[in-house]
C-alpha positions as CSV (number, residue, x, y, z in Angstrom):
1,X,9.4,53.5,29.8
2,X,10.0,56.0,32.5
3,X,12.8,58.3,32.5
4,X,14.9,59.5,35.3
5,X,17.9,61.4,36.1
6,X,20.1,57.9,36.2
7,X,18.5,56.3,32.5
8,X,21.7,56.8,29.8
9,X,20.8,57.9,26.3
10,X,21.3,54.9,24.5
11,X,19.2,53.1,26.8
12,X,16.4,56.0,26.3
13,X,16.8,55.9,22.7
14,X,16.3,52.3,22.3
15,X,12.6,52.4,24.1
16,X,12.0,56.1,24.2
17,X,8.2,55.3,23.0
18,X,7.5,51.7,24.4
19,X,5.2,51.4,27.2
20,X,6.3,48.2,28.6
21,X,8.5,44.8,28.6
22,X,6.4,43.2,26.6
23,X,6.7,45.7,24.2
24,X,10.4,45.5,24.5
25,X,9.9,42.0,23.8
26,X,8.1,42.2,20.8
27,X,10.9,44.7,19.1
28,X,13.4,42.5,20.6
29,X,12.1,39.1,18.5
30,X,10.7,40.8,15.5
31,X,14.4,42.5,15.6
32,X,16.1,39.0,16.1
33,X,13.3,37.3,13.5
34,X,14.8,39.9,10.9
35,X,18.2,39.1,11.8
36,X,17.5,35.9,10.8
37,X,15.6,36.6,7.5
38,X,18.4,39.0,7.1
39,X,21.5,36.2,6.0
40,X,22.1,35.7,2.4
41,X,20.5,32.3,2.3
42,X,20.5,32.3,-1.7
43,X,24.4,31.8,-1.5
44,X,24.0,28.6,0.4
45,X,21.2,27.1,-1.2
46,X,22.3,27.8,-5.0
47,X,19.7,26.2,-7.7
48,X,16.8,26.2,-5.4
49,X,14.2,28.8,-6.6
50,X,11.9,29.2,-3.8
51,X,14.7,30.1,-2.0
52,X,15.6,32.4,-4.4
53,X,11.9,34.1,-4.4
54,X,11.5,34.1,-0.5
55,X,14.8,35.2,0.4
56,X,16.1,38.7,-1.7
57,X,18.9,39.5,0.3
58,X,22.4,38.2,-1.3
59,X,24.7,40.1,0.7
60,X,25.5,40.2,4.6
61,X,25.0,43.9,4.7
62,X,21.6,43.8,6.4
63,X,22.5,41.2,8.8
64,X,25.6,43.3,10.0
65,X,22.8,46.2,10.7
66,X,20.3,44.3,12.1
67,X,22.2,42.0,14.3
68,X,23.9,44.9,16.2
69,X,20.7,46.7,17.0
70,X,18.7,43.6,17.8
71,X,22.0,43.5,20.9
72,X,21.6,46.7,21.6
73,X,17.7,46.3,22.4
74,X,18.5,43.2,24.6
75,X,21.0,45.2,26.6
76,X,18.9,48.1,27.1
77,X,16.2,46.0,28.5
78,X,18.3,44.5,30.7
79,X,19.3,47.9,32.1
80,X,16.1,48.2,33.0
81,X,14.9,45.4,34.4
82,X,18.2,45.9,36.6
83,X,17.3,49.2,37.8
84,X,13.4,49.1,37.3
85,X,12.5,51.7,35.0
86,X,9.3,50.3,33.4
């Protein structure tokens, strides 16, 4: 992305070293794909042990990281888009 004068930090920060909006695009899914992965599914699907196997988290400690950035991503691109900084 290009910076300028009028770019905030947290938009910087988010895509400091992504070229474009597909990038942006590609951090913002695999960020939201995570998110997903990211829910203790093993608490709602007790017994069943390919769930158990496939999905390791058990607590919602990732989700309430990953949910937050994966926000913060789609906000920042937005910002630019707005003010056409790629």
């Amino acid at each position: 992305m290009k910076k300028t004068d009028t770019t905030p930090v947290w938009v910087f920060l988010a895509f400091s070293s992504i070229e474009s909006r597909k990038g942006a695009l590609m951090l913002i899914w695999s960020s939201l794909i995570f998110s997903i992965y990211s829910i203790p599914w093993v608490n709602y699907f007790n017994g069943n042990p390919w769930v158990a196997k496939l999905f390791l988290i058990d607590d919602w400690e990732w989700f309430l990281m990953t949910l937050p950035m994966t926000v913060w991503y789609w906000f920042s691109m937005k910002w630019i888009d707005k003010n056409g900084g790629w």
